[in-house]
C-alpha positions as CSV (number, residue, x, y, z in Angstrom):
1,X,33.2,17.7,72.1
2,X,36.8,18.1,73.4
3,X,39.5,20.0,71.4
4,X,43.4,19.9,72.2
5,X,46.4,20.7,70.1
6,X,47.1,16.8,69.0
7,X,43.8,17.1,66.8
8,X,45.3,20.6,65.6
9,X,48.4,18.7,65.0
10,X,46.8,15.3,63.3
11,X,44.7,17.7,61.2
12,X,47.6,20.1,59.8
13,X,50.8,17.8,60.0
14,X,53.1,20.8,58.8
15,X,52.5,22.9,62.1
16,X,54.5,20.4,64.4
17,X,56.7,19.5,61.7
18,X,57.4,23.6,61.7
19,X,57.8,23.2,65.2
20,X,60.3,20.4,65.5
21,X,62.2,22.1,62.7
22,X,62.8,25.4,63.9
23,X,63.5,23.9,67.2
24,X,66.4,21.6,65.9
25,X,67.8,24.7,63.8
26,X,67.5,27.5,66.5
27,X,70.0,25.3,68.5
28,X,72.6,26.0,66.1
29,X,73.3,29.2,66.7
30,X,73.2,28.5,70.8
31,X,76.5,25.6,69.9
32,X,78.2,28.4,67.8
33,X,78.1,30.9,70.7
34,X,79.6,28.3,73.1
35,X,82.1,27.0,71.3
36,X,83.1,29.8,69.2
37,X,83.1,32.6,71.8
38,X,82.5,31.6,75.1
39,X,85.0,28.9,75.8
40,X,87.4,30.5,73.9
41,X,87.1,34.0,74.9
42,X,86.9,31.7,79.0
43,X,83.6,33.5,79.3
44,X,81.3,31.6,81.7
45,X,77.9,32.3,81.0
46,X,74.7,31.3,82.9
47,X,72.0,28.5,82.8
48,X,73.5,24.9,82.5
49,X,75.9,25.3,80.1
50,X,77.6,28.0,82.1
51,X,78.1,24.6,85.0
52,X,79.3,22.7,82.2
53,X,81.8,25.3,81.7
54,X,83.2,25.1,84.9
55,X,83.8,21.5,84.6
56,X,85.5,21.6,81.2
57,X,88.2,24.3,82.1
58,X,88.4,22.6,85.5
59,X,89.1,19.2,84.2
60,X,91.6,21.1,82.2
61,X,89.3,20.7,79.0
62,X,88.9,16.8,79.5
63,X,85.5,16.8,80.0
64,X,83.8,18.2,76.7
65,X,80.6,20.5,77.7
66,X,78.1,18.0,75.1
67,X,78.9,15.1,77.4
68,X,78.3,16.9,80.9
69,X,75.4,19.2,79.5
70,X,73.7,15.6,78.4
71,X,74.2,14.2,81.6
72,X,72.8,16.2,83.2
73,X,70.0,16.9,81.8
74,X,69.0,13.5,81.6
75,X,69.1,13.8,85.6
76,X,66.9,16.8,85.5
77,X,64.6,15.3,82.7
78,X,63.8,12.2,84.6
79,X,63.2,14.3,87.9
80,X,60.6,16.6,85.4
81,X,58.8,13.6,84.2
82,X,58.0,12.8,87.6
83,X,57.1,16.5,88.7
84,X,56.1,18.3,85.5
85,X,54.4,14.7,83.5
86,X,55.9,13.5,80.0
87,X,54.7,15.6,77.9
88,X,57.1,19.2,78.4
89,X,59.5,15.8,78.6
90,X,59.4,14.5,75.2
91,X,59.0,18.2,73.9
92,X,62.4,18.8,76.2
93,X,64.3,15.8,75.2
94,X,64.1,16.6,71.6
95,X,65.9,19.7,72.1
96,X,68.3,18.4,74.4
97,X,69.1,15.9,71.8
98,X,70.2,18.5,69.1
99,X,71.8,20.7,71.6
100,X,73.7,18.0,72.3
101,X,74.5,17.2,69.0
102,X,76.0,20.5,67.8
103,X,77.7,20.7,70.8
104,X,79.6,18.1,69.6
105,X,79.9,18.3,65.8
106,X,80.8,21.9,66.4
107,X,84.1,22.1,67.2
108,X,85.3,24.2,70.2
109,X,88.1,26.9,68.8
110,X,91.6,28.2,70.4
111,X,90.6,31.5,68.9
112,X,87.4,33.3,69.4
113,X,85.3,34.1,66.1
114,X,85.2,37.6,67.4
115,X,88.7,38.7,68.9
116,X,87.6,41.6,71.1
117,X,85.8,40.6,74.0
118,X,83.0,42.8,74.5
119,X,82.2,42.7,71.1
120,X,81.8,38.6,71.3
121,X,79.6,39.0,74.8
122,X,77.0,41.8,73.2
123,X,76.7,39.4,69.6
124,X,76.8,36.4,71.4
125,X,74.1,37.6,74.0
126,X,72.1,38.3,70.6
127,X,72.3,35.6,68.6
128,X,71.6,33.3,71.9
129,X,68.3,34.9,73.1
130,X,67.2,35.1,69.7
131,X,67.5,31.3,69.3
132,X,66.1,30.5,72.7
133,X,62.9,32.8,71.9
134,X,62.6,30.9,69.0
135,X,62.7,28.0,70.7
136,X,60.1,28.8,73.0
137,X,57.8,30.2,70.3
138,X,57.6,26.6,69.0
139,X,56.7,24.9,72.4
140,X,60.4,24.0,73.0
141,X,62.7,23.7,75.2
142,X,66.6,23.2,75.7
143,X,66.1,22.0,79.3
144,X,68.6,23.1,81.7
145,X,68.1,25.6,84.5
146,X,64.6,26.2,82.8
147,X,63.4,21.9,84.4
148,X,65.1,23.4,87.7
149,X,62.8,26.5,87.6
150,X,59.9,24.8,86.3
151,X,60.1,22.2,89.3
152,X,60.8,24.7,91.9
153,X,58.0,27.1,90.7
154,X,55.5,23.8,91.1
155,X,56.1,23.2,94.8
156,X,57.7,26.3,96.3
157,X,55.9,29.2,93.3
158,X,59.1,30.9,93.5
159,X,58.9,32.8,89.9
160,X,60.6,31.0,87.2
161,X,62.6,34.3,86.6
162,X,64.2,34.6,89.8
163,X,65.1,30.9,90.1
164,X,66.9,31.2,86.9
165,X,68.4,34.3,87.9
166,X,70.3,32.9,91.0
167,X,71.5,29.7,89.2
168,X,73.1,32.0,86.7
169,X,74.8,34.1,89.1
170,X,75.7,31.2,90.9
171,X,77.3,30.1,88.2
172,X,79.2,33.2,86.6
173,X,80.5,34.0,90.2
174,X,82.1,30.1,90.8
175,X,83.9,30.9,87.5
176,X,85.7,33.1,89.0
177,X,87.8,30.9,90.8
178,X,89.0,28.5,87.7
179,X,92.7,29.7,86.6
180,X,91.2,30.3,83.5
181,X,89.0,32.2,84.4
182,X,90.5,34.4,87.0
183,X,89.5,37.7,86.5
184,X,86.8,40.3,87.4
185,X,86.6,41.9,83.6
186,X,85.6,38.1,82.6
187,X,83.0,37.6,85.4
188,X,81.6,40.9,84.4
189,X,81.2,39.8,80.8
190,X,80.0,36.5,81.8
191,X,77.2,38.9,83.4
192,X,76.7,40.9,80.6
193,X,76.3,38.1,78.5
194,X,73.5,36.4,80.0
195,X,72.0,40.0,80.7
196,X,71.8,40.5,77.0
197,X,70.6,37.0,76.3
198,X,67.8,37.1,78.4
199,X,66.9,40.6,76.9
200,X,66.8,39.3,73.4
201,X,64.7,36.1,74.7
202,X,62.1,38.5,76.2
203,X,62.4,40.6,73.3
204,X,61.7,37.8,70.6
205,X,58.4,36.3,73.4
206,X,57.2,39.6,73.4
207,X,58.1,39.9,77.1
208,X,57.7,36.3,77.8
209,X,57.3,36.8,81.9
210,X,54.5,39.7,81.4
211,X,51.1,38.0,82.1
212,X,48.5,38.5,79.2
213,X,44.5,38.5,79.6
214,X,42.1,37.1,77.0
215,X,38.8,37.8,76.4
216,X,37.4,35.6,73.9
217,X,33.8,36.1,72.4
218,X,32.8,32.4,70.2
219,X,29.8,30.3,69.9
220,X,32.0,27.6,70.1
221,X,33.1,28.8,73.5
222,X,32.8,25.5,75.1
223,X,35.1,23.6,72.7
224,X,37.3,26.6,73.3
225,X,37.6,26.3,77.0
226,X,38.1,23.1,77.3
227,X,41.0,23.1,75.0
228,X,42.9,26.2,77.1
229,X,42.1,24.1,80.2
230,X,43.3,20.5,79.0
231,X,46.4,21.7,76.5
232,X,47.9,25.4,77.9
233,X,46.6,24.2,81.4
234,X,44.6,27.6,82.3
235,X,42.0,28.1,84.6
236,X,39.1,30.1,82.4
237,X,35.8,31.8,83.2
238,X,32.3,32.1,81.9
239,X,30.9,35.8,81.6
240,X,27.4,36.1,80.4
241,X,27.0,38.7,78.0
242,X,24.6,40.3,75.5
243,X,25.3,42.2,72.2
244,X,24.3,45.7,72.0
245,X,22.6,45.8,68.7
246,X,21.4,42.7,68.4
247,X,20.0,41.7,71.8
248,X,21.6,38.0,71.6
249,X,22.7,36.5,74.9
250,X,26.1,34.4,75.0
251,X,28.9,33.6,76.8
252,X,32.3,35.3,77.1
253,X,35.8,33.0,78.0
254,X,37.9,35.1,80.3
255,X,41.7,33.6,81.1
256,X,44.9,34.9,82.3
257,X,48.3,33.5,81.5
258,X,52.1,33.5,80.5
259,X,52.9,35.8,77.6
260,X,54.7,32.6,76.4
261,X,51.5,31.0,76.2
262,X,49.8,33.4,73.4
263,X,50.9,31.7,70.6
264,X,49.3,28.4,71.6
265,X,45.9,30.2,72.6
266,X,45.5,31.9,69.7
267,X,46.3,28.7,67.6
268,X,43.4,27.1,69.2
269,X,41.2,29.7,69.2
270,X,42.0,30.0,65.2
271,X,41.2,26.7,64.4
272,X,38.4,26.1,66.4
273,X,36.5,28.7,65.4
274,X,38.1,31.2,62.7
275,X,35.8,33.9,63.1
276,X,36.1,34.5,66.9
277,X,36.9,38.1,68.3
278,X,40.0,37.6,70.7
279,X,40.7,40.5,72.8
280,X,44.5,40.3,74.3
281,X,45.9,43.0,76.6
282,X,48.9,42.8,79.2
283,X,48.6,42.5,82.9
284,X,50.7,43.1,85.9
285,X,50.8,41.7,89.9
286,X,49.0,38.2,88.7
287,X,49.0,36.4,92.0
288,X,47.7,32.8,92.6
289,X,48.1,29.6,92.0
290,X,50.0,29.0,88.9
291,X,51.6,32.8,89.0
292,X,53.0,34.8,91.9
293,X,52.3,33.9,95.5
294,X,49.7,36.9,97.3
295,X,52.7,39.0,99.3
296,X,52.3,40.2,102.8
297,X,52.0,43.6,102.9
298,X,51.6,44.1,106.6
């Protein structure tokens, strides 16, 4: 019989309502940041907001960051649901909605919350990549650079890490030439910012970009592997095995996949079969389809 995370879902209620929850709350703190130290302190940090920045300050702070950030990620929303299917969608849209929201009923401040500069970058790099781990903890998403990635990992499988690299230093460096903005110190926080951001997020996943292996030992090993193939979307294999003592012959469920992943393939495995013996362990140079292309080493 097939098992996927809507029957986990119907059956406990409280774990997506958990989910949806912390996702609308952990964007709270990402509005505070941007309007209470970034655009004050004319920081321009990286991922989407970062563009929507550069069009408020600009449009000489006509063009209020929740109405371009929403706008665009509508754009990039409707391209995902074509590339990436509705699902990470309707997961994405929900937290576009509330970052959108605090955006707005936020209010953007003259003065910073935190008057010295450096000071606002390192807390503000904190509090940010704590939020967005948490985020991505519950299966969220605040959309963004992260659709961009995710489509351009599908058809080109460039690593999500790099892409979203580049489109932050693309857009930290184009700050650079706002009035505003105009000044190396400020670019150089802008990069320290997002440096620290991102460390927090990996911090909080666990180092979200390392790949993990599972070996998972279940009777229920079929009901198992068809859940990690139809909900985290993982290729898995069989290993035959035999216990030691008692001479019993079964099968073992290999699988690689995202560090950001774990949380998801351990709630399966947990409620499909509580008593299974999960063994995780961290793994480097994953290449193939659905991780890093094979490199020519000639």
């Amino acid at each position: 019989m097939a098992f996927n995370l809507e029957q986990i879902y119907k059956a406990k209620p409280f774990i997506l309502f958990k989910e949806y929850l912390m996702i609308m709350l952990c964007t709270i703190p990402y509005a505070v940041v941007v309007n209470h130290i970034l655009v004050p302190h004319a920081i321009v940090g990286g991922g989407l907001t970062g563009y929507c920045e550069i069009l408020y300050f600009a449009s000489h702070r006509t063009i209020p960051i929740w109405a371009s950030s929403a706008t665009m990620n509508i754009l990039l929303l409707i391209a995902a649901y074509f590339a990436v299917g509705k699902r990470y969608v309707f997961r994405t849209l929900y937290g576009v909605f509330w970052l959108t929201f605090w955006l707005k009923v936020i209010p953007v401040l003259d003065v910073p919350i935190i008057t010295d500069p450096f000071m606002a970058v390192v807390l503000g790099g904190i509090f940010n990549g704590t939020a967005l781990g948490l985020v991505f903890l519950n299966n969220g998403s605040t959309g963004g650079t992260d659709i961009v990635a995710m489509i351009v990992n599908k058809y080109q499988h460039l690593p999500m890490g790099r892409v979203l690299l580049i489109c932050d230093i693309v857009a930290i460096s184009c700050g650079y030439f706002l009035p505003e903005v105009r000044s190396l110190e400020k670019v150089l926080f802008g990069l320290c910012y997002t440096f620290i951001s991102s460390t927090a997020v990996d911090w909080i996943m666990n180092r979200m970009r390392q790949s993990v292996q599972f070996f998972i030992f279940s009777k229920h090993y079929q009901q198992i592997a068809d859940a990690l193939m139809n909900d985290v979307h993982r290729g898995v294999t069989y290993l035959s095995a035999e216990g030691g003592y008692s001479g019993e012959q079964y099968k073992v469920i290999t699988t690689i996949a995202r560090q950001h992943d774990s949380a998801k393939i351990f709630r399966i495995v947990r409620e499909i079969d509580p008593n299974a013996f999960v063994s995780q362990s961290q793994v480097r140079g994953v290449f193939g389809e659905g991780f890093d292309r094979l490199k020519d080493t000639r």
